[in-house]
N, C-alpha and C positions, 0 to 999 in steps of 0.2 A: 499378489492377489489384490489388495486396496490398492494400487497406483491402476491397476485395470481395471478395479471397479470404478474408479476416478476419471479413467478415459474412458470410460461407458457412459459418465453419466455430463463430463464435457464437452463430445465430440458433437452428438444429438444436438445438444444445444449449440455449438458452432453452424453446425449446417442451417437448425431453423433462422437463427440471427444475421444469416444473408437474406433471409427471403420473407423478415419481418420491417417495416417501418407503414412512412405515410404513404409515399410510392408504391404503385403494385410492383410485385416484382415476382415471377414465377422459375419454375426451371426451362420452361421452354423459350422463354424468351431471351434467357441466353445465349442460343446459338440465332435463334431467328429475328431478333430486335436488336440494333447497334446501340440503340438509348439503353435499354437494359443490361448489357454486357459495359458499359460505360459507366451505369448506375454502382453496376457491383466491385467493376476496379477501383472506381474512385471514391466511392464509400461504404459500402456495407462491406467490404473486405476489410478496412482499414480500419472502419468501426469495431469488427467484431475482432482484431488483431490487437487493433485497442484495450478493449476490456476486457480480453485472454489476459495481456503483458501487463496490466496494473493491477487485477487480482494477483497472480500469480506473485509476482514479484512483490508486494506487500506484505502477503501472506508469508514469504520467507525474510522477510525482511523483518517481520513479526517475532518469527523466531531467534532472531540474531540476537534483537533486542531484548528476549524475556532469558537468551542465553548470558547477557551483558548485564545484566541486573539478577539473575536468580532470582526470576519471579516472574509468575506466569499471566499474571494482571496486568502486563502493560504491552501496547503496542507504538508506535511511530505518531500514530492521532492522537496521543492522550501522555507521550512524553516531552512536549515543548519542541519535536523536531519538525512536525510539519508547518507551525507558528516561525521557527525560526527561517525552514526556505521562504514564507510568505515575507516575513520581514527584509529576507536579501531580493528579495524580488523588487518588494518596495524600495529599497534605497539605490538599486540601479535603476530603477524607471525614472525616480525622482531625479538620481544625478546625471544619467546618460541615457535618456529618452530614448536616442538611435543606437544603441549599442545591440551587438550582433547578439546572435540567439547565443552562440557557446559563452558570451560570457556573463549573460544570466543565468546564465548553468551552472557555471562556475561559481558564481558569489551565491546562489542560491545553494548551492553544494555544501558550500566553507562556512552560510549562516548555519545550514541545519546541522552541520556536525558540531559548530561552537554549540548551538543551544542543544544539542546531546552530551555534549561535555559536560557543561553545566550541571545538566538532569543527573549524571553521574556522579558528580564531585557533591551536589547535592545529595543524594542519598547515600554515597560512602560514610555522611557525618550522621545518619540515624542510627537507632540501636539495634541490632544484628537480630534479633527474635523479632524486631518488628515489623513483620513482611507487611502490612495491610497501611503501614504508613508510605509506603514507594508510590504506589499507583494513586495516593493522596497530593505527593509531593509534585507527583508527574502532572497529575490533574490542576495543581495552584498553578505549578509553571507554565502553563499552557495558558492559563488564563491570563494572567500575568503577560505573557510575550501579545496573545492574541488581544487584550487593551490596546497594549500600546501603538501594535500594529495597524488597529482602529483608530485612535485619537490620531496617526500619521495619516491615515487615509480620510476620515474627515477632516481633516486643514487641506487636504490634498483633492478635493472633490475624486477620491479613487477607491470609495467604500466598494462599488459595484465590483472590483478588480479582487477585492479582497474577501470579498464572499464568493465569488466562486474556486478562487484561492484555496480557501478552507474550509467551507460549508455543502459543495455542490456535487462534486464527482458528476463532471457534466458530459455528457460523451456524442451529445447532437452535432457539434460541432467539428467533429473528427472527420477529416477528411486526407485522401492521400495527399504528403508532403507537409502534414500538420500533428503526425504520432510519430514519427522514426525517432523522439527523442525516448521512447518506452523503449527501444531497445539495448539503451544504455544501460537501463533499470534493470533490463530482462538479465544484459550480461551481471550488472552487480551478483544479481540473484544466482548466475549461474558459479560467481567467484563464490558465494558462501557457500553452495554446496562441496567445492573442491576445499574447502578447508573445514569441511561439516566436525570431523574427528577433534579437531584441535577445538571449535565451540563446543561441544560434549564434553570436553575436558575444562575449559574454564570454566562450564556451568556448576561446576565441583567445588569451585572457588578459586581465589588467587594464591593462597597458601597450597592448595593441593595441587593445583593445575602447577607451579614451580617448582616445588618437587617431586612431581612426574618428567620433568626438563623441560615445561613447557614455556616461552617466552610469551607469559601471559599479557605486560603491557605491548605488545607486537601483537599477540592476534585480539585484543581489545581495540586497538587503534584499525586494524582490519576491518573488524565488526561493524565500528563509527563511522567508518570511510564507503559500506554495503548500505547502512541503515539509509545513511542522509545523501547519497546519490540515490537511491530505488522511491523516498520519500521527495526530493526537490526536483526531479524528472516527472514524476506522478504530477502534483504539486502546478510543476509548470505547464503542463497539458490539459490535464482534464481538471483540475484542482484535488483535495484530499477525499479519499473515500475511507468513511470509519468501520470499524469492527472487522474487519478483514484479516489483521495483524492477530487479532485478540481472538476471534472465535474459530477461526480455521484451525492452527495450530493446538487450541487445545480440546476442539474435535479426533483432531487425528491421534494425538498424544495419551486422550481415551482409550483405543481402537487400538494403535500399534506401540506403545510405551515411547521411550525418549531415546531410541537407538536415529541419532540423529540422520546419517547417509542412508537411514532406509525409508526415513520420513517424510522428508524435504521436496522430494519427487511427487509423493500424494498431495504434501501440502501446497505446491505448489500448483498440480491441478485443481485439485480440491477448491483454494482460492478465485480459480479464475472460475472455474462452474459454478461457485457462488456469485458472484461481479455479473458474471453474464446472463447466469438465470435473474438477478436482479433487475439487472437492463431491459430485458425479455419484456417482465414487469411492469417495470415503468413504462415504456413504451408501448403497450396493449390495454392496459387500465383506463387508459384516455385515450385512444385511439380515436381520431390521427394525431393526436396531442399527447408529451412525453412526459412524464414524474424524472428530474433527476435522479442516477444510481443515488447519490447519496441520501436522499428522502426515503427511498424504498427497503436499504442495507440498515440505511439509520434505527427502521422498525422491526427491520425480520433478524438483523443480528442484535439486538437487543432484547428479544426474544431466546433467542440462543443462548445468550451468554446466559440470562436466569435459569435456563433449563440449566447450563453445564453446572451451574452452584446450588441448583435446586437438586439434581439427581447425582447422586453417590456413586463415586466411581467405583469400578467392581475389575477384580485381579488386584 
């Protein structure tokens, strides 16, 4: 029942988001304007395919991570993992200017699960009741990576590269032959659903999750390996979009509790009809002139999130 209230209230927004920008663009000029059927292959299909596949896939990626830390405060933006693909981004551009796209994929991949590791080994060493110190920890590390990553991009004249990096969630720029790297993300996303049982089970802990027979450092290394590919694909596309990880997930976790295989599928709608009602947004508030997703999500899930700590959860 909520993953189809989910596509009822996605789908609507898919359809209008082909027939929204600066361009007019209507349904009838589909069949009867070749500019127009050219307009929608090559970008407002790609566009709106776009910010389907990095809500969605954040949003579950959100999950992986608040299942990998037992704690519901933190997402991919605010654990040093979206800092760390910014930082392997930076040091392949720096070292190999012409290096082919899969292999800043790849070191932007290897930063961000090193600097999820990190985020982990770091909070392993806090005191076990101290939930409200993780998303502290998470929040210095991020700050911390994202310095440095700035003082490399100022010596480097490559600030502009690094704000859109991590600051923008920019989706004007999507065109076909410039997103098929979201579908990476989309599969990560679709790997942690097939292993949803087994993060329901670490979310338990590591003591318990091993003896229920679970090979917790295997699906923790699973988890790291979904997180920092669905976050350095994002990342490397449109740049980071915040609160997505953080307010979806515990939207739906309100609504339908923590049976994760029945969740993952809303939240993964869920995500993207957040993203794209956002984009909607931006793009119509200044019309013909666009607000980046991320200025728009930056307000209205910041919003959200106070509601979700303002209003008492009830069941």
């Amino acid at each position: 029942m909520a993953f189809r209230m989910a596509l009822v209230a996605l789908l609507p927004l898919a359809v209008l988001s082909l027939f929204v920008g600066a361009a007019g663009l209507g349904p009838a000029a589909l069949w009867s304007d070749p500019q127009g059927h050219l307009l929608l292959i090559v970008s407002r299909l790609p566009r709106t395919l776009a910010v389907i596949l990095t809500g969605s896939a954040l949003a579950v990626a959100g999950v992986v991570m608040q299942q990998l830390v037992r704690n519901r405060f933190v997402e991919p933006g605010t654990t040093g993992t979206a800092e760390g693909a910014a930082i392997g981004l930076l040091v392949v551009t720096l070292a190999a200017p012409g290096a082919a796209l899969w292999v800043k994929m790849t070191v932007a991949s290897l930063a961000a699960m090193a600097s999820t590791g990190l985020f982990l080994a770091l909070i392993h060493r806090l005191p076990p009741r101290e939930v409200l110190l993780v998303p502290l920890v998470g929040l210095i590390l991020s700050g911390v990576l994202q310095s440095a990553a700035t003082f490399v991009a100022w010596q480097a004249d490559m600030m502009q590269l690094v704000g859109i990096w991590l600051m923008t969630g920019e989706f004007s720029g999507v065109l076909a032959g410039r997103y098929e790297l979201l579908w990476v993300a989309a599969a990560a996303a679709a790997l942690a659903f097939l292993a949803a049982d087994r993060f329901a089970i670490l979310g338990l802990g590591e003591r318990t999750a091993v003896g229920l027979g679970l090979d917790a450092r295997g699906v923790m290394r699973l988890g790291l390996l979904v997180v920092a590919v669905v976050t350095a694909m994002v990342v490397v596309t449109v740049g980071m979009v915040p609160f997505v990880g953080l307010v979806v997930p515990n939207l739906v976790n309100r609504i339908m509790g923590d049976n994760l295989r029945a969740t993952l599928p809303v939240v993964a709608a869920g995500g993207g009809a957040l993203v794209l009602a956002c984009d909607l947004i931006g793009r119509l508030v200044r019309y013909p002139y666009e607000l980046p997703v991320g200025t728009v999500l930056g307000l209205l899930g910041s919003l959200l999130f106070l509601w979700l700590l303002w209003r008492p959860a009830r069941g």
